[in-house]
Backbone as CSV, one residue per row, in Angstrom:
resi,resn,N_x,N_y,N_z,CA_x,CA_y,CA_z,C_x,C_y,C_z
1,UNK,203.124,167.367,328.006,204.553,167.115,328.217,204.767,165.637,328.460
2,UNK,205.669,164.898,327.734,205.898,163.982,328.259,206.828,163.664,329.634
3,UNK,207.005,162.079,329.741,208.090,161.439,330.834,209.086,162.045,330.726
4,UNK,209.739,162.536,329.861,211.376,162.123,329.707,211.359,163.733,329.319
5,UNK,210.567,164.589,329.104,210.218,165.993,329.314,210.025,166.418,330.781
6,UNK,209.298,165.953,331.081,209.011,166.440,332.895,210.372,165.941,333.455
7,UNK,210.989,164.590,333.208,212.247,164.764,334.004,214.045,165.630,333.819
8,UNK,213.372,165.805,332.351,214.738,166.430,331.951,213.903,167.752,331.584
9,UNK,213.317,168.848,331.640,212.935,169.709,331.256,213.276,170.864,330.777
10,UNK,214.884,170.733,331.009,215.864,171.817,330.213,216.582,171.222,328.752
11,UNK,216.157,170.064,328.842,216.498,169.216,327.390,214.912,169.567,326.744
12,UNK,214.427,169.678,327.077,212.983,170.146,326.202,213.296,170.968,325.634
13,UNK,213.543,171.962,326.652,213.221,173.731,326.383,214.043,174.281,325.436
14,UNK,214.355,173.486,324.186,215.337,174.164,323.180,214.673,173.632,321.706
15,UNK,214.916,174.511,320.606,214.813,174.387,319.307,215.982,174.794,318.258
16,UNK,215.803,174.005,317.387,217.122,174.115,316.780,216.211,173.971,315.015
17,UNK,217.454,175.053,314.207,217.239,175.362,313.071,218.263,175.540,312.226
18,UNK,218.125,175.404,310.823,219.611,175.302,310.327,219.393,175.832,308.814
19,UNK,220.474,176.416,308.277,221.081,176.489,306.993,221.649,175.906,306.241
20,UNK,221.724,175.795,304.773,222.405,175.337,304.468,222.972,176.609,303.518
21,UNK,224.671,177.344,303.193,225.504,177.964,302.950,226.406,177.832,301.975
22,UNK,226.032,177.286,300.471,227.367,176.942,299.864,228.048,175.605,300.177
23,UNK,228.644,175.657,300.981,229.870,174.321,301.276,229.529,173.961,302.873
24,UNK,228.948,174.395,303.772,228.119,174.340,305.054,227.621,174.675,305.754
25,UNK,226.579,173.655,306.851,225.501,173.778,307.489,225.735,175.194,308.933
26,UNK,224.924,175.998,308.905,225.231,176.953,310.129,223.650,176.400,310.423
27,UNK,223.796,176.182,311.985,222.700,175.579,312.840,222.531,176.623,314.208
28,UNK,221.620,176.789,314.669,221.380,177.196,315.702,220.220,176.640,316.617
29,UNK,220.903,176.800,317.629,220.370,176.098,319.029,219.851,177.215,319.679
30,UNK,218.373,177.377,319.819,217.664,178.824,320.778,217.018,177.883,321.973
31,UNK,217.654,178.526,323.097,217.064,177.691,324.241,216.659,178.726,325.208
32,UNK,215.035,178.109,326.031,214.323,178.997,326.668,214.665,179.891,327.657
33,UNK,215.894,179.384,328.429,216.311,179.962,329.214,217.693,181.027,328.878
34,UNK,217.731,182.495,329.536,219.333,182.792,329.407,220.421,182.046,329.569
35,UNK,221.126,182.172,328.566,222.572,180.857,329.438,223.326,181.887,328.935
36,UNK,224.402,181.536,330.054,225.866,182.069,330.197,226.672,181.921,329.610
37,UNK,226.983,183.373,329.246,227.781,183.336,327.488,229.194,182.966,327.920
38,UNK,230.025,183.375,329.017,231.221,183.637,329.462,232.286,182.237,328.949
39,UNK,231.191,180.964,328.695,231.893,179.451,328.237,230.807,179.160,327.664
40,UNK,231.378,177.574,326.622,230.440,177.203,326.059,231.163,175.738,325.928
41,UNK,229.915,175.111,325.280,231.231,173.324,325.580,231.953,173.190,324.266
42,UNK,232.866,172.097,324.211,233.430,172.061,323.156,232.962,171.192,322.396
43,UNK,233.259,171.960,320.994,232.522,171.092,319.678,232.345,169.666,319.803
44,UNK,233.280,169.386,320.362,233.005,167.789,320.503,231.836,166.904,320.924
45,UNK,231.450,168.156,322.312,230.033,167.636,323.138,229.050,167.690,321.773
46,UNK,228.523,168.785,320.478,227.710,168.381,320.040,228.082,167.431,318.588
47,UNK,226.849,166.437,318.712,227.096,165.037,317.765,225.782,165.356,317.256
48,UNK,226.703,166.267,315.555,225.635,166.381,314.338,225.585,165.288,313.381
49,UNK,224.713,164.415,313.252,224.075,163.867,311.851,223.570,164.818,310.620
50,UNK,224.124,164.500,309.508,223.663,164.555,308.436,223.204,163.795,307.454
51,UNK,221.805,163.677,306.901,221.581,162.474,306.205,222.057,161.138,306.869
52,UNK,222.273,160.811,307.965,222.154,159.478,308.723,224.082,159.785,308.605
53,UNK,224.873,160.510,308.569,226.077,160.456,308.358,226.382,161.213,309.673
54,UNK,227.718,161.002,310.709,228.162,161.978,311.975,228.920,162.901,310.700
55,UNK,229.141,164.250,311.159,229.633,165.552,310.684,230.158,166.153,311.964
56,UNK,231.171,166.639,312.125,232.218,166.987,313.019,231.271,169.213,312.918
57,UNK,231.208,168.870,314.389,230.701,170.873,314.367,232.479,171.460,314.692
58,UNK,232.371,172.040,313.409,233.737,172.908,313.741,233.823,174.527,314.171
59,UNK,233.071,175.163,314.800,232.793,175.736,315.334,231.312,176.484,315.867
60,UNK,231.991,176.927,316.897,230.490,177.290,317.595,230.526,179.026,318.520
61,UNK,229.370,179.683,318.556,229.749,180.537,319.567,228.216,181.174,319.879
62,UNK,228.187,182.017,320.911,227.117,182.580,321.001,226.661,184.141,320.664
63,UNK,225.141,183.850,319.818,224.838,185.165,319.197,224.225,186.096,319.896
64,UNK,223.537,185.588,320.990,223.710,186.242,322.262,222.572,185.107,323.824
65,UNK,221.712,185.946,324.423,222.007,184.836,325.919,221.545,183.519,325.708
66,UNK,220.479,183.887,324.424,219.015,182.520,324.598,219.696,181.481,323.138
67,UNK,221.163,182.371,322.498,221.182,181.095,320.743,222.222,181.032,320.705
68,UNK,222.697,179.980,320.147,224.358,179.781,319.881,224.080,178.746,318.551
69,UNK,225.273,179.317,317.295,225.375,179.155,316.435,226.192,177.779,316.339
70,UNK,225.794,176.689,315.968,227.252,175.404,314.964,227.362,176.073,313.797
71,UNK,228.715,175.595,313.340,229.467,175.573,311.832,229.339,174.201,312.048
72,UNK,229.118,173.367,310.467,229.230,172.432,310.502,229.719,172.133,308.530
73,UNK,231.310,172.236,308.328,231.784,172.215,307.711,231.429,171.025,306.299
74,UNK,232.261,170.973,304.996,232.372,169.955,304.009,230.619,169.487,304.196
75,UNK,229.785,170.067,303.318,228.413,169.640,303.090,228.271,170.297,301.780
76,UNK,228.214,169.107,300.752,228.467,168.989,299.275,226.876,170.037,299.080
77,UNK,225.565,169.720,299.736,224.261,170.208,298.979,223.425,170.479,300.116
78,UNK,222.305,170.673,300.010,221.410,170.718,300.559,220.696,169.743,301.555
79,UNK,220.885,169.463,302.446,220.549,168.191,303.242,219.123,167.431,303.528
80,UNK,219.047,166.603,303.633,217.014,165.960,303.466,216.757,166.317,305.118
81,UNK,217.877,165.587,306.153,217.659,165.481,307.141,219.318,165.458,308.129
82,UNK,218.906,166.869,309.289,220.001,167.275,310.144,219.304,166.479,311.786
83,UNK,220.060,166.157,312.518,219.823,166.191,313.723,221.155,166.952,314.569
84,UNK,220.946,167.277,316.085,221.545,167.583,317.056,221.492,166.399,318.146
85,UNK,222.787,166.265,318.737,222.280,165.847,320.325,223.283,165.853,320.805
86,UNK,223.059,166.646,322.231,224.142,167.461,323.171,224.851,166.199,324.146
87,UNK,225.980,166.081,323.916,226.437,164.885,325.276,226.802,165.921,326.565
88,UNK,225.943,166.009,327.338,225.958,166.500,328.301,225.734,165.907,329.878
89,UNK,225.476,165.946,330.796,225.567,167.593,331.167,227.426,167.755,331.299
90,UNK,227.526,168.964,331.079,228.826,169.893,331.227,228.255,171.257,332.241
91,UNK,229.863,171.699,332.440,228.982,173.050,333.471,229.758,174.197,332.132
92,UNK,230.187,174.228,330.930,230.110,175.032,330.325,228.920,175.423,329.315
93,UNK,227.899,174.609,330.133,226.520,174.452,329.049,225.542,174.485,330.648
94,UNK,225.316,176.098,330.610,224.541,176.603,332.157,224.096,177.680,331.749
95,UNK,222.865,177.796,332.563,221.889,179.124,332.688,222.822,180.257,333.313
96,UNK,222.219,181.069,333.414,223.204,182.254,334.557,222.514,181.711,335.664
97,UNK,221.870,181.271,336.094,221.565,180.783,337.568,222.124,179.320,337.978
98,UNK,223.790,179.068,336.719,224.290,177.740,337.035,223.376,176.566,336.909
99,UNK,222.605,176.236,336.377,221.960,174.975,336.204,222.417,174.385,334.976
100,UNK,222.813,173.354,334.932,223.826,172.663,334.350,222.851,172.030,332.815
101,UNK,223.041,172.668,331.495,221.771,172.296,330.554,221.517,170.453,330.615
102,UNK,220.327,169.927,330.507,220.889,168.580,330.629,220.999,168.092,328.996
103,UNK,221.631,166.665,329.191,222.034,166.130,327.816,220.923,165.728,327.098
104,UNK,220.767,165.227,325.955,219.285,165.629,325.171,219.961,164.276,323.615
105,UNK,219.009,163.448,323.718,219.024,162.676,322.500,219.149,163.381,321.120
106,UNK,219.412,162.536,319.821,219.127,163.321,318.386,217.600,164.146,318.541
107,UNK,218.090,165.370,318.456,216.829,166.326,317.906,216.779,166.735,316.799
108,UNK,215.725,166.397,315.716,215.407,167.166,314.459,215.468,168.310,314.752
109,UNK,216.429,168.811,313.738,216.633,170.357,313.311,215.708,170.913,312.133
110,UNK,215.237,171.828,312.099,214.150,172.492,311.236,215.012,173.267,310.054
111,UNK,214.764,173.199,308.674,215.329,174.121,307.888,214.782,175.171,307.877
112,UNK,215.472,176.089,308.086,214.617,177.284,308.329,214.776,178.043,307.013
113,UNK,214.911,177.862,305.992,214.570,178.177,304.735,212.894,177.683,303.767
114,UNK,212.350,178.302,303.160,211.320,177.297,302.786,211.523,176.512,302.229
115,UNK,210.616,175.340,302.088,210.772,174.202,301.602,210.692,174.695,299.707
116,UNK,211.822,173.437,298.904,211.546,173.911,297.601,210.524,173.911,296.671
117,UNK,210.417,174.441,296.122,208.993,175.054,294.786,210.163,176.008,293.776
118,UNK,209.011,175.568,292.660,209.031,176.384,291.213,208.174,176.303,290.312
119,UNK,208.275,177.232,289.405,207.096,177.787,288.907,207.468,177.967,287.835
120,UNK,207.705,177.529,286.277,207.221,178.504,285.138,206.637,178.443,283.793
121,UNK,206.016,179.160,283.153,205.231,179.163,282.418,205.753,179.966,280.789
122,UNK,204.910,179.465,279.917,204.852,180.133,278.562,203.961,180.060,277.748
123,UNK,203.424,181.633,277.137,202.404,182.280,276.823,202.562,182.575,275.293
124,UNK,201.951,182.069,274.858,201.809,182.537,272.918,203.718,181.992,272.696
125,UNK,203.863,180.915,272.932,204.775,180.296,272.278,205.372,179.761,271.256
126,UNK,204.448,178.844,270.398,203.847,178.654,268.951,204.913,177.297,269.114
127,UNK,204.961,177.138,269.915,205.751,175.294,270.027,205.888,174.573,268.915
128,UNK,206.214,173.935,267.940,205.452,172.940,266.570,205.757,171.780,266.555
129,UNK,205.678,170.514,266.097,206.541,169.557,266.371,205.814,168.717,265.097
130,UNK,206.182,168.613,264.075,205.574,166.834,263.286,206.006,165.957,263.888
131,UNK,204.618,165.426,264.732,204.691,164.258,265.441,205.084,162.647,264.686
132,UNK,205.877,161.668,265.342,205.914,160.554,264.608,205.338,159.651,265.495
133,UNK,204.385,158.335,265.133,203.792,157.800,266.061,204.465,157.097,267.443
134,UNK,204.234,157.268,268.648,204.715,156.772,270.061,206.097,157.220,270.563
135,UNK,206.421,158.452,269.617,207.547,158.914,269.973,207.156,160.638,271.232
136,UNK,207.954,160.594,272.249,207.647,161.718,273.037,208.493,162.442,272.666
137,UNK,208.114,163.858,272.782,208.939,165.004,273.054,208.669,166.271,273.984
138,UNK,209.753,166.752,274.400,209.958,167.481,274.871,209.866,169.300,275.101
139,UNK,208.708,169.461,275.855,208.647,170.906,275.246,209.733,171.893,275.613
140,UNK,210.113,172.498,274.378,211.217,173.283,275.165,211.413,174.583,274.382
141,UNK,211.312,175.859,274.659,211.254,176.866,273.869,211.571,178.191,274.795
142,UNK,212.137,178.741,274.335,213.083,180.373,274.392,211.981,181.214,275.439
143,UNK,210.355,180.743,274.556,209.634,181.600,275.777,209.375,180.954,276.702
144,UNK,209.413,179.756,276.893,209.480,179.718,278.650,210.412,180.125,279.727
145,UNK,209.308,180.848,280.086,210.213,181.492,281.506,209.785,181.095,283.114
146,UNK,210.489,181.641,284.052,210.635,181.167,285.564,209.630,182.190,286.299
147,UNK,208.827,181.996,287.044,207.878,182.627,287.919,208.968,182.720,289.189
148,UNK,209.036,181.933,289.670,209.245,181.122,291.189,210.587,180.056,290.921
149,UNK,211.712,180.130,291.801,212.834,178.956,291.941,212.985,178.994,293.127
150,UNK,212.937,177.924,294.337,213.697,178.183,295.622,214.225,176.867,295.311
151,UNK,215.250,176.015,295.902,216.467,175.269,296.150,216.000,174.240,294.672
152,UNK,215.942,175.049,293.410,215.690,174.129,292.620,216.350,175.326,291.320
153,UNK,216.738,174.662,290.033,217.091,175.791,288.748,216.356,175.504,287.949
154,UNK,215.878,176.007,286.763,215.516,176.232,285.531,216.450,176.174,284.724
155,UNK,216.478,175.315,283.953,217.272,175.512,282.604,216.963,174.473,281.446
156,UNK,217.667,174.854,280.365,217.841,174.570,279.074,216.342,174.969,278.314
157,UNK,215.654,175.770,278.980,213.792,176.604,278.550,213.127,175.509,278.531
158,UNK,213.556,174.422,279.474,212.507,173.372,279.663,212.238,172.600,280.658
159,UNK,213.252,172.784,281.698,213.319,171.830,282.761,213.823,172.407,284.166
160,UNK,213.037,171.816,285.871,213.658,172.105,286.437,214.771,171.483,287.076
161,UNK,215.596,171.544,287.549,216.993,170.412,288.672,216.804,171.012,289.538
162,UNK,216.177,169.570,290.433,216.095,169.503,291.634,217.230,169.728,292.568
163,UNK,217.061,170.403,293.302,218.329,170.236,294.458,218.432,169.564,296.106
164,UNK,217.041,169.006,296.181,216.777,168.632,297.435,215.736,167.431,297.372
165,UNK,216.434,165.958,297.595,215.627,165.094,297.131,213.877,165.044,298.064
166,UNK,213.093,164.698,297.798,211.825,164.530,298.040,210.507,163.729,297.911
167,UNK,209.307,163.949,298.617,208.247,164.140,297.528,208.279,165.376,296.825
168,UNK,206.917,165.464,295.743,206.665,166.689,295.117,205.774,166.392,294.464
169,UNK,205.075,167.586,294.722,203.042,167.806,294.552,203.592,168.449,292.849
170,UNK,203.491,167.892,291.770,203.322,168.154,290.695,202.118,168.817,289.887
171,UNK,202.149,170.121,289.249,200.926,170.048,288.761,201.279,170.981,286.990
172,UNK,200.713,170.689,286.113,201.207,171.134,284.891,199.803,171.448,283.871
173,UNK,200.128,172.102,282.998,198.984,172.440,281.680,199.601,172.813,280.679
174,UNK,199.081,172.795,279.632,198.829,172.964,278.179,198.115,173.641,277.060
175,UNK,198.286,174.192,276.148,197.030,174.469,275.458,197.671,173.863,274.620
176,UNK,197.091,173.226,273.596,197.248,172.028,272.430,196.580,172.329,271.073
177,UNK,197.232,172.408,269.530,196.127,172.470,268.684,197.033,171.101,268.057
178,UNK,196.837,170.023,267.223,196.509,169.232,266.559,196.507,169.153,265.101
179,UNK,197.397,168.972,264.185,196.942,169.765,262.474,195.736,168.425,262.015
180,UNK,195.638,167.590,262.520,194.627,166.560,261.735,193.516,166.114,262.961
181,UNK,192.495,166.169,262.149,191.517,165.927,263.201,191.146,164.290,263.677
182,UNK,190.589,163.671,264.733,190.643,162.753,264.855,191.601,161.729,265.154
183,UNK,193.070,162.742,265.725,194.049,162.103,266.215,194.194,162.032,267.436
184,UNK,194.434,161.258,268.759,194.640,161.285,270.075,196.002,162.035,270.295
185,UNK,196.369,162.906,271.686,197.305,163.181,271.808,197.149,162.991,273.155
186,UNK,198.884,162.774,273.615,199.002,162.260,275.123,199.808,163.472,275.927
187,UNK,199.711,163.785,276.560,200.774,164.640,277.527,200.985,163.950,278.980
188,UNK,202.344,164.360,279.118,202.456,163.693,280.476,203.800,164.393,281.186
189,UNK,204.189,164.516,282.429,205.198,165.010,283.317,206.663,164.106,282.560
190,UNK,207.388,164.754,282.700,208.779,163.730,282.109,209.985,164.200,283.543
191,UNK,210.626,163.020,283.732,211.686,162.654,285.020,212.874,162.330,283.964
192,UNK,213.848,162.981,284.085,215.646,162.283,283.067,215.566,161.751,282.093
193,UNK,213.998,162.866,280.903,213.795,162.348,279.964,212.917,161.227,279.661
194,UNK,212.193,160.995,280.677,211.084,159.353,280.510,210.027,160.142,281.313
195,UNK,208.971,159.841,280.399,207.585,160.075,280.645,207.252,159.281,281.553
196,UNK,205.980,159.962,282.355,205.821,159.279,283.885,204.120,158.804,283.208
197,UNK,203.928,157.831,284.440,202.607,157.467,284.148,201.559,158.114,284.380
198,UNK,201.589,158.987,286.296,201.194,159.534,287.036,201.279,161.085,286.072
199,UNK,199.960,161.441,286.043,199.691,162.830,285.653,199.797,162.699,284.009
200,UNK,199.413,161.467,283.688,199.434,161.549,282.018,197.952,161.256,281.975
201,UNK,197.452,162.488,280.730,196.472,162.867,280.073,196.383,162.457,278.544
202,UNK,194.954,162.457,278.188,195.198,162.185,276.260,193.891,162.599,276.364
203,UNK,193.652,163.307,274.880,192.547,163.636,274.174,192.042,163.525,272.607
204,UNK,190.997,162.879,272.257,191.266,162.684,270.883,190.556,164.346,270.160
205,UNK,191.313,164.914,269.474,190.690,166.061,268.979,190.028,165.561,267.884
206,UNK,188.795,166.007,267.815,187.763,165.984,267.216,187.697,167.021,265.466
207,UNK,188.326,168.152,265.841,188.770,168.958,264.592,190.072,169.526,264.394
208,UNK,190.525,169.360,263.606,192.010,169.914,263.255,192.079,171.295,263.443
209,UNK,193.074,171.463,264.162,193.351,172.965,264.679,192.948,174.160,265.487
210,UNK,191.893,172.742,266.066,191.801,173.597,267.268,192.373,173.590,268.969
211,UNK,191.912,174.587,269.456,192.990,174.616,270.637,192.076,173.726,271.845
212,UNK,193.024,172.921,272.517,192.394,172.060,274.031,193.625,172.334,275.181
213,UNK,192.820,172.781,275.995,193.585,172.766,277.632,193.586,171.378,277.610
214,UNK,195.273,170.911,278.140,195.182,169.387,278.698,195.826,169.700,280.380
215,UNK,196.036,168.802,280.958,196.559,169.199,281.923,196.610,168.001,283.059
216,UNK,197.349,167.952,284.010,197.681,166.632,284.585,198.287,167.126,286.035
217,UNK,198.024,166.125,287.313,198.543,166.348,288.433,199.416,165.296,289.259
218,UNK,200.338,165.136,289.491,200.692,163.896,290.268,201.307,164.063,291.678
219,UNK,202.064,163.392,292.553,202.818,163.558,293.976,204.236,162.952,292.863
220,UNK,205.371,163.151,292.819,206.793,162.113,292.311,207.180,162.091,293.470
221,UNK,208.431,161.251,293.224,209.636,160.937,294.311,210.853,161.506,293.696
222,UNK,211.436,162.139,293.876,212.709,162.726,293.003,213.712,162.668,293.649
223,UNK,215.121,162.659,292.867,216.060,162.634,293.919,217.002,163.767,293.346
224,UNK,218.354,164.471,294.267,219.071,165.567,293.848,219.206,165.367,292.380
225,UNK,219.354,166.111,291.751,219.909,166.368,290.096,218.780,165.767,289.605
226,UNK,217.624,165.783,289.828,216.742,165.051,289.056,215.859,166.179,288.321
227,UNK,215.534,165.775,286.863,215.399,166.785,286.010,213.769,166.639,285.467
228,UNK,213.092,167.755,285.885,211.437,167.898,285.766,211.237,168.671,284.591
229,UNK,210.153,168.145,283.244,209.883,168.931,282.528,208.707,168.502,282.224
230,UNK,208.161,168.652,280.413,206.634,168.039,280.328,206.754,167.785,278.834
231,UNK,206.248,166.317,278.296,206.043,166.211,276.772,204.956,165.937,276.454
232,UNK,205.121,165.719,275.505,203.980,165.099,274.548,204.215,164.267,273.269
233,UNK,202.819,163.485,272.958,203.410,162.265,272.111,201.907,162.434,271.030
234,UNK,201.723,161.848,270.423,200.906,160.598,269.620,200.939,159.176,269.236
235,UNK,199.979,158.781,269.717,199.615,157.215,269.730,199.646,156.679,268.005
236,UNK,199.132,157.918,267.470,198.548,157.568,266.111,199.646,157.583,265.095
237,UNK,199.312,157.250,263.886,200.123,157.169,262.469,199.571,158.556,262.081
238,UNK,200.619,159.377,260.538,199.748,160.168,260.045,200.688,161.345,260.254
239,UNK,201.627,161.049,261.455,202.559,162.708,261.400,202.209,163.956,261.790
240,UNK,200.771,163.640,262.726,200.275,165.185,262.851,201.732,165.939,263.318
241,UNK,201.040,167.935,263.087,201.907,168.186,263.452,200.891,169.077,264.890
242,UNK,201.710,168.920,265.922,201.134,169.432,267.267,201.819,170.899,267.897
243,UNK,200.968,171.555,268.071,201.238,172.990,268.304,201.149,173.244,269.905
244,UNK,201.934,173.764,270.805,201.479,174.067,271.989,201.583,175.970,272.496
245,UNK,200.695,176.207,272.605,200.474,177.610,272.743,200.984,177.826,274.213
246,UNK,200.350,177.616,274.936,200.342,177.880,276.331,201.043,176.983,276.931
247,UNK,202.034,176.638,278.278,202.738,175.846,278.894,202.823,176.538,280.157
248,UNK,202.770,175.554,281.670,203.150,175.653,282.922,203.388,174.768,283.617
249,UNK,204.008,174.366,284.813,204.964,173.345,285.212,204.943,174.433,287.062
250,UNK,204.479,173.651,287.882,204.406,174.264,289.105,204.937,172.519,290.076
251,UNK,206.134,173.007,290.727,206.906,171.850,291.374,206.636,172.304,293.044
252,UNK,206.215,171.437,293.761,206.653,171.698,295.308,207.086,170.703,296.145
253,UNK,207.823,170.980,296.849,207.769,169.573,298.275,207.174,169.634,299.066
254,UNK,206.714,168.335,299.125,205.615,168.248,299.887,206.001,167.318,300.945
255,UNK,207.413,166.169,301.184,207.484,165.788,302.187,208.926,165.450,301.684
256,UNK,209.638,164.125,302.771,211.012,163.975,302.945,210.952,162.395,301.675
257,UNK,211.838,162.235,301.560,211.863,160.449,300.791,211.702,159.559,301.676
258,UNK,211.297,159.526,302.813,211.252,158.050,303.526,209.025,158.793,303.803
């Protein structure tokens, strides 16, 4: 326990967790002790941040002795980062044994949703593309489908949109055939249409038409609306044409943007 724990120790004894709802944040405050439902303070006492922005709590009440719910209205998306902090003490913020809760700096609030991931893949696809040299494209086809979406979409059978800016543990594969032998091919993660550096692979196939797992891993930085998919290119002259059988694309967060 720290200083400022041992002296305020009813400002410790609470955790707070939050939603995000459509158009806004519902937060809750669970604190160790019973408190007395009969009052509660007014919205005003709590001062919510959003994303480094104040947000007005427009209502509040209790769900019963140990949690009490904020509304915290007009919240366009999904938030990176919520805090709380109670201007207190008030005596409408008390245990049933009257002890007055004490006041408590910004506290990180926990999303209590999981953090976002997605997942999907495609199996006997028959992808085709006559490649032209150093030009990328885009895999994108009818059979790819969605395993896994949490605070993220799938669409256009090729890409995911992000909804919650981040890191993200990237990881992707391929199966590849090649119509001419002795041509290099590159694959790599693509961000709003531009191939990334991180998690780009190449292989020179050795015989025409046959099949190679490629596959690539990176961490990105992404931000809301940011659009995850996977291409492929050739370095070479010659027009191969490149076949992709197999495709998967597995997205997670793995931390905040700062």
């Amino acid at each position: 326990m720290t200083l400022k724990q041992f002296l305020r120790p009813y400002a410790a004894l609470s955790s707070i967790t939050h939603t995000f709802d459509t158009d806004h944040l519902d937060i809750w405050i669970v604190f160790k002790f019973t408190m007395e439902q009969t009052v509660k303070p007014a919205n005003a006492k709590w001062i919510c941040e959003v994303d480094e922005v104040v947000k007005a709590v427009t209502a509040s009440a209790w769900i019963d002795a140990f949690t009490m719910k904020l509304t915290v209205d007009a919240i366009a998306s999904i938030p990176s980062v919520v805090t709380i902090e109670y201007d207190g003490p008030d005596v409408t913020l008390r245990t049933t044994w009257a002890k007055q809760w004490e006041p408590w700096g910004a506290i990180l609030s926990q999303d209590s949703q999981p953090l976002p991931f997605g997942n999907f893949k495609g199996n006997e696809i028959g992808w085709t593309q006559a490649a032209a040299q150093g030009v990328w494209y885009t895999i994108s086809d009818a059979g790819i489908t969605i395993d896994f979406e949490n605070k993220m979409s799938f669409q256009n059978n090729q890409e995911f949109k992000v909804d919650v800016a981040g890191h993200y543990s990237l990881a992707y594969y391929m199966t590849v055939e090649c119509s001419i032998a002795n041509k290099h091919v590159l694959t790599a993660p693509e961000i709003n249409g531009t191939e990334q550096l991180g998690g780009r692979t190449h292989h020179e196939f050795g015989q025409a038409n046959v099949e190679q797992c490629m596959s690539g891993v990176s961490i990105v930085l992404l931000a809301v609306d940011d659009l995850v998919s996977i291409n492929i290119s050739t370095p070479d002259a010659g027009n191969p044409t490149l076949i992709v059988d197999h495709i998967g694309l597995t997205l997670t967060q793995i931390g905040l943007t700062e």
